[in-house]
N, C-alpha and C positions, 0 to 999 in steps of 0.2 A: 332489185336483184344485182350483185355485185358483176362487173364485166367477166367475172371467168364462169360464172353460172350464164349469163348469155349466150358467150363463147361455145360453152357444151352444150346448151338448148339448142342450137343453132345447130353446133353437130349430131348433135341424137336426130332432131327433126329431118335431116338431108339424109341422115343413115335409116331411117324408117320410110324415107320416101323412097330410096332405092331396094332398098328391102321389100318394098309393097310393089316396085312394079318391073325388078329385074326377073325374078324368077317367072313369071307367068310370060315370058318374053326371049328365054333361051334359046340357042342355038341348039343344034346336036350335043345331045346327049353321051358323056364320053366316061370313060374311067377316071376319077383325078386323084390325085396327094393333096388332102386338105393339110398338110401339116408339111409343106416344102418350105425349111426355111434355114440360114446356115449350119445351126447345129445338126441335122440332121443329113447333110451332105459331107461324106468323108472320105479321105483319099483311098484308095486300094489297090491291092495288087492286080485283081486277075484284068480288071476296068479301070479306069483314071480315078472316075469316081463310082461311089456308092451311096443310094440314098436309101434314109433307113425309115424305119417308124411312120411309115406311109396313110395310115386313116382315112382307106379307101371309099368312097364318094363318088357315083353318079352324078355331072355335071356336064355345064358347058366347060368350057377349055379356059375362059376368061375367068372362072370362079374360082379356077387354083392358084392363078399367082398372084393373093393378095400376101401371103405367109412369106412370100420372099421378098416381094416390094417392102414388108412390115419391116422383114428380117434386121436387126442391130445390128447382127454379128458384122454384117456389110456395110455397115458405118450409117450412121443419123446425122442427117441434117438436108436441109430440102432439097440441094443441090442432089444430094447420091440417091433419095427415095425417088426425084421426080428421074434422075438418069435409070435408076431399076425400072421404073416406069415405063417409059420410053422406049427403052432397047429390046424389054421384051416384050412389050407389045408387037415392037417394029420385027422383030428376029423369028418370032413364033406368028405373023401374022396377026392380030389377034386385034379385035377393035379396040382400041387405047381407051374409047369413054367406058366401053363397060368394063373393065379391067378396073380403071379407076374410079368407078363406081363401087362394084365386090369389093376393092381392095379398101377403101375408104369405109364402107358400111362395117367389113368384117373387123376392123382397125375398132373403129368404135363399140361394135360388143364385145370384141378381147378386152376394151376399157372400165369394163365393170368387174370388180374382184380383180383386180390385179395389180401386183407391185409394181408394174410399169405403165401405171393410167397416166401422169403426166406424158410419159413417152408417146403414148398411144394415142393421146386427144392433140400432140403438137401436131404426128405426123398427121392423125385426119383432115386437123386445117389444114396441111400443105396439100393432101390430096383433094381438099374439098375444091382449092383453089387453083388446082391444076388444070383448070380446062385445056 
């Protein structure tokens, strides 16, 4: 098997292991934006900001901000995914391993069907290796 099919076995397998044992393991159950990511945050009058196109979702709190860690629009590259990481775990409280667990698992099933799978399988290895 060529190293980039390793590469993504390697990430499918860690994204299926967190898949199999994050959910039966959540915290409180809350309202989330499964779909928080820059495009969808815009400036406005009445509020600073406005967030739109929300794809409401019963979760824990750590299962919504993998869309914004993913986010582009806030620039690519490991340095700005692991600082999105970070800050909002650290700023919303939020335990940083599960955060980048969701946010790592849900990276690699955006990866399948979509024009931005290389995009989507770098940042997972950064997340995978973010411990």
């Amino acid at each position: 098997m060529p190293l980039v099919g390793v590469v993504k076995k390697k990430l499918i397998d860690a994204a299926a292991e967190f898949l199999h044992h994050l959910p039966g393991t959540q915290g409180e159950q809350v309202l989330v934006h499964q779909d928080l990511h820059g495009d969808n945050v815009l400036a406005a009058e009445r509020e600073p900001w406005l967030v739109i196109d929300p794809k409401p979702l019963t979760a824990e709190r750590e299962f919504s901000l993998a869309p914004i860690i993913r986010s582009f629009e806030f620039g690519h590259s490991i340095a700005q995914v692991i600082y999105r990481l970070d800050r909002l775990s650290a700023e919303l409280k939020l335990d940083r391993n599960r955060v980048r667990q969701w946010a790592m698992a849900q990276t690699v099933a955006w990866s399948f069907d979509s024009a931005y799978a290389d995009r989507h399988f770098e940042m997972a290895r950064w997340l995978l290796a973010a411990h």
